[in-house]
Backbone as a chain_set.jsonl record, in Angstrom:
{"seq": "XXXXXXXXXXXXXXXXXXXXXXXXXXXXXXXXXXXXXXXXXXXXXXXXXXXXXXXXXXXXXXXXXXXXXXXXXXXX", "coords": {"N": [[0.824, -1.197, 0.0], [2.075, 1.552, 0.563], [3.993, 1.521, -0.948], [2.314, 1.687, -3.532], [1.254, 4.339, -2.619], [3.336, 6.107, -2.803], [3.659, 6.441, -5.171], [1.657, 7.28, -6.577], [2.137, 9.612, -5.217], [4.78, 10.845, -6.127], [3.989, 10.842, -8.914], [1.671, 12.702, -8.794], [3.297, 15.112, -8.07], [4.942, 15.8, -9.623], [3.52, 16.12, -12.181], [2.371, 18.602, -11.056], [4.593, 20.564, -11.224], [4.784, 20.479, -13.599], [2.886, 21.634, -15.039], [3.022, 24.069, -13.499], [5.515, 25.382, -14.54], [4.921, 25.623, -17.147], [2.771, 27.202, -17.128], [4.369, 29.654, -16.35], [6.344, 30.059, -18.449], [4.129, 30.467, -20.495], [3.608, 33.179, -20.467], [5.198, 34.882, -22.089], [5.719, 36.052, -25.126], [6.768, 35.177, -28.135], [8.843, 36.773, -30.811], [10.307, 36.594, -34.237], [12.954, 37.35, -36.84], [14.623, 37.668, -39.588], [17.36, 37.772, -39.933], [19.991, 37.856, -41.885], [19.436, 37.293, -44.722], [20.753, 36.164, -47.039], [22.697, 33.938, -46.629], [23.792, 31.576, -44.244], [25.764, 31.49, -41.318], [25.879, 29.653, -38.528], [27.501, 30.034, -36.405], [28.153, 32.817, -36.539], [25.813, 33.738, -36.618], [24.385, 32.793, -34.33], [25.441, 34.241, -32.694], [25.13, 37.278, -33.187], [22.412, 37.4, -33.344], [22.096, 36.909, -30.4], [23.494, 39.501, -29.349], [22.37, 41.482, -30.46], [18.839, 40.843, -29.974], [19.105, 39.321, -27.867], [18.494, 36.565, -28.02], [17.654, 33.8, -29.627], [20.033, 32.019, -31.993], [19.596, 30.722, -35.107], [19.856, 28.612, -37.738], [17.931, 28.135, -41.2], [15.93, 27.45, -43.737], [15.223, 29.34, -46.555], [11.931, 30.913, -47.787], [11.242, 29.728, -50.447], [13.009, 28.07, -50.21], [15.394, 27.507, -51.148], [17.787, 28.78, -50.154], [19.588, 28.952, -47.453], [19.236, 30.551, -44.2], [19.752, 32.786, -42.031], [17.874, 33.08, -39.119], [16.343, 34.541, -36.268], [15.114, 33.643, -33.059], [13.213, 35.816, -30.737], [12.13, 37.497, -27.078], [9.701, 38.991, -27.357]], "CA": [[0.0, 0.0, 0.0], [2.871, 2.543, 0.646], [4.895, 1.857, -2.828], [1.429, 2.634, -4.166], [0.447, 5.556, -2.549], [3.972, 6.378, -3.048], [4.02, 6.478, -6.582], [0.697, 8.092, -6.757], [2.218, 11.121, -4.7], [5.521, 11.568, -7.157], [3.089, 11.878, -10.211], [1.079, 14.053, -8.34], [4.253, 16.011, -7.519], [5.25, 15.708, -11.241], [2.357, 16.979, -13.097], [2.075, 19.874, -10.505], [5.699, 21.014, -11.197], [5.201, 20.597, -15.033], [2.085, 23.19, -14.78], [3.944, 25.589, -13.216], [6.709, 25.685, -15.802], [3.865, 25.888, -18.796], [1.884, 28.679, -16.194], [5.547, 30.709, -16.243], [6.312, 30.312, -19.758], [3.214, 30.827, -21.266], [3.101, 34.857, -21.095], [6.485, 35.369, -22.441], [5.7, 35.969, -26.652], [8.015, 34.917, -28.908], [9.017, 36.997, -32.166], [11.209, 36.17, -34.836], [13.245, 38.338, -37.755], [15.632, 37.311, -40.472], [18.986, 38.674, -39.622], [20.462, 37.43, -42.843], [18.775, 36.631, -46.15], [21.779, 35.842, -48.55], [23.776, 32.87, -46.1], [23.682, 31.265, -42.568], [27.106, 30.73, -40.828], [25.805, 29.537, -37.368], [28.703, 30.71, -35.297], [27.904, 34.482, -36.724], [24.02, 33.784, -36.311], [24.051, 33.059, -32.859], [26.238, 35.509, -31.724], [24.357, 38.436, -33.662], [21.301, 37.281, -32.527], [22.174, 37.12, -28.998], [23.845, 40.735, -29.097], [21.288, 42.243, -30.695], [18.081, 40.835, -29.121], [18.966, 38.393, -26.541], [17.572, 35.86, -28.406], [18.473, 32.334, -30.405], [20.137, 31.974, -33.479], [19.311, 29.611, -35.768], [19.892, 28.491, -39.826], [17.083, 27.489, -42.033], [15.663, 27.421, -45.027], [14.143, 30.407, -46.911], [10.648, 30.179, -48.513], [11.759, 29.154, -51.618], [13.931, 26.418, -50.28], [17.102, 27.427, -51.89], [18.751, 29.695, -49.11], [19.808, 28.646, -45.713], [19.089, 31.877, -43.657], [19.545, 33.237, -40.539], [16.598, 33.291, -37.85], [16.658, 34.925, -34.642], [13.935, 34.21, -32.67], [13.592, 36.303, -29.528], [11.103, 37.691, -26.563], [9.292, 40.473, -27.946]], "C": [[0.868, 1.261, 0.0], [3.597, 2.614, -0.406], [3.573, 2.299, -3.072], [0.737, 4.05, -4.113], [1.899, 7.007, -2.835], [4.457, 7.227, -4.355], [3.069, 7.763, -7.112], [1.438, 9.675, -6.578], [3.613, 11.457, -5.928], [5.12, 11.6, -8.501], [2.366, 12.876, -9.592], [2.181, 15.319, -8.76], [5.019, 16.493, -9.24], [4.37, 16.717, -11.949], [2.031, 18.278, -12.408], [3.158, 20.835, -11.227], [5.493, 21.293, -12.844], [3.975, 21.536, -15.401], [2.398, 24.246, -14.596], [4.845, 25.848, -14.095], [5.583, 25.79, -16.945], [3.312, 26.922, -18.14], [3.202, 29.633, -16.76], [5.685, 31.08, -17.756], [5.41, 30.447, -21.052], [2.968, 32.138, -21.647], [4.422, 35.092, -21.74], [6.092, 34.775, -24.424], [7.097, 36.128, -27.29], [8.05, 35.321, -30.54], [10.517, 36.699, -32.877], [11.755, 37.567, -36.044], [14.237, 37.611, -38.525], [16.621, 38.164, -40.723], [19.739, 38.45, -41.205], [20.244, 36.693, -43.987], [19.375, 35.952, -47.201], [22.161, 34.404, -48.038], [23.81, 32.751, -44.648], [24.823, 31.004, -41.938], [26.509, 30.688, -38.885], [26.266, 29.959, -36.35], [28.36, 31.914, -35.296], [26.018, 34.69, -36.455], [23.373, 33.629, -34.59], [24.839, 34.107, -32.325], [25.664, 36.66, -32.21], [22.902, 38.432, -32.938], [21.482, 37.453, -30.933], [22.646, 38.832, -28.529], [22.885, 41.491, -29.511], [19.803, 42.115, -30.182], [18.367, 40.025, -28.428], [18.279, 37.371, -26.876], [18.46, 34.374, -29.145], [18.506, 32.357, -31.815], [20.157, 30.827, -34.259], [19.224, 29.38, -37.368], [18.347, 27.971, -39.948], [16.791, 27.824, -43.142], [14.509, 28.487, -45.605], [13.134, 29.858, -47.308], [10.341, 29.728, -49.703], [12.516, 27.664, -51.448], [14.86, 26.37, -50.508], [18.255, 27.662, -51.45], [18.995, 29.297, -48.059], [20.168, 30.234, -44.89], [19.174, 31.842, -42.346], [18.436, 33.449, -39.494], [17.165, 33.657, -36.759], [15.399, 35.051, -34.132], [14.228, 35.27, -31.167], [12.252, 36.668, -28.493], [11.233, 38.894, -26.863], [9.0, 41.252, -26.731]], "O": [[0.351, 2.176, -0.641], [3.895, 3.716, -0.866], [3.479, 3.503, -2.832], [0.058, 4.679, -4.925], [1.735, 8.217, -2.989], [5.221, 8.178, -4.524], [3.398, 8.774, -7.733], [1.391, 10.609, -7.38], [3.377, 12.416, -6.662], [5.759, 12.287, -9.298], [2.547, 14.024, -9.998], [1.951, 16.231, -9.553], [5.486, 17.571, -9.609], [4.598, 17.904, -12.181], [1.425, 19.109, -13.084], [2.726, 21.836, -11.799], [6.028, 22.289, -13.331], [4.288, 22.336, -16.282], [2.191, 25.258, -15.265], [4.781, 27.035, -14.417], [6.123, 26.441, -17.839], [3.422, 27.907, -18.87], [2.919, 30.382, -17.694], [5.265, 32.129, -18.244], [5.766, 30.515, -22.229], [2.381, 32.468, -22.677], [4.358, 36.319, -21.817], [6.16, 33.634, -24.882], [8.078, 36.843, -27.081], [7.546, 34.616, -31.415], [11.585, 36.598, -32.275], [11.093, 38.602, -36.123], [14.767, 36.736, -37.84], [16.699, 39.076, -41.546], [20.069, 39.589, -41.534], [20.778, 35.61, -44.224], [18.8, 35.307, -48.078], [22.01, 33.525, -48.887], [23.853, 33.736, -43.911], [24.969, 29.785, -42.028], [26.757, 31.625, -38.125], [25.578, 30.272, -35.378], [28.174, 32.407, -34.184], [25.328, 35.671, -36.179], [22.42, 34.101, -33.969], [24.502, 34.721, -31.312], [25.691, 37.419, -31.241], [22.436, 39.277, -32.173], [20.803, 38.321, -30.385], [22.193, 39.333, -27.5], [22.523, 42.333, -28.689], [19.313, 43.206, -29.893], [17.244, 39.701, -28.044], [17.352, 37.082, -26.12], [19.664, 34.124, -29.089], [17.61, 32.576, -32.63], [20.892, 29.909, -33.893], [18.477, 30.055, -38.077], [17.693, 27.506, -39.015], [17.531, 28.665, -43.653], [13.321, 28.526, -45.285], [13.031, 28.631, -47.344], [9.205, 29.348, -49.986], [12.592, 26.649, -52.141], [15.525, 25.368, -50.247], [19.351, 27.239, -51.818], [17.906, 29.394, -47.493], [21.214, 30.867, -45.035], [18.716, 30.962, -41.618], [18.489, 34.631, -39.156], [18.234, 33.253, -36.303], [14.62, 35.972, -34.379], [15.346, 35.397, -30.668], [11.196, 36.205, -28.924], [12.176, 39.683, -26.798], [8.656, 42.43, -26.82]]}, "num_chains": 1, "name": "protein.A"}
């Protein structure tokens, strides 16, 4: 009876904890901008991004498909 009520209480304790982290990070909006349209060099994409908004830099692919671009998302 005590492993079970055991178990019960660290999901309880679980799913409370993982509420609160989705409660916290739920008001914090997240915008994005394209630092670099021509070419992505990762190393120069995160570090621009981070100096300029405090934010994450990241490659991908323009809307064409052809370009690997710079993203920075950040909190607006």
């Amino acid at each position: 009876m005590a492993k079970f009520s055991c178990s019960y209480f660290f999901l309880l304790i679980l799913a409370v904890s993982a509420m609160l982290t989705v409660a916290q990070g739920g008001n914090v909006k997240r915008c994005s901008i394209i630092l670099d349209p021509k070419e992505c060099n990762i190393g120069s994409c995160i570090d621009q991004c981070f100096k300029q908004y405090k934010g994450n830099g990241v490659c991908g692919t323009s809307a064409s498909g052809e370009v690997s671009v710079c993203y920075c998302v950040y909190p607006c």
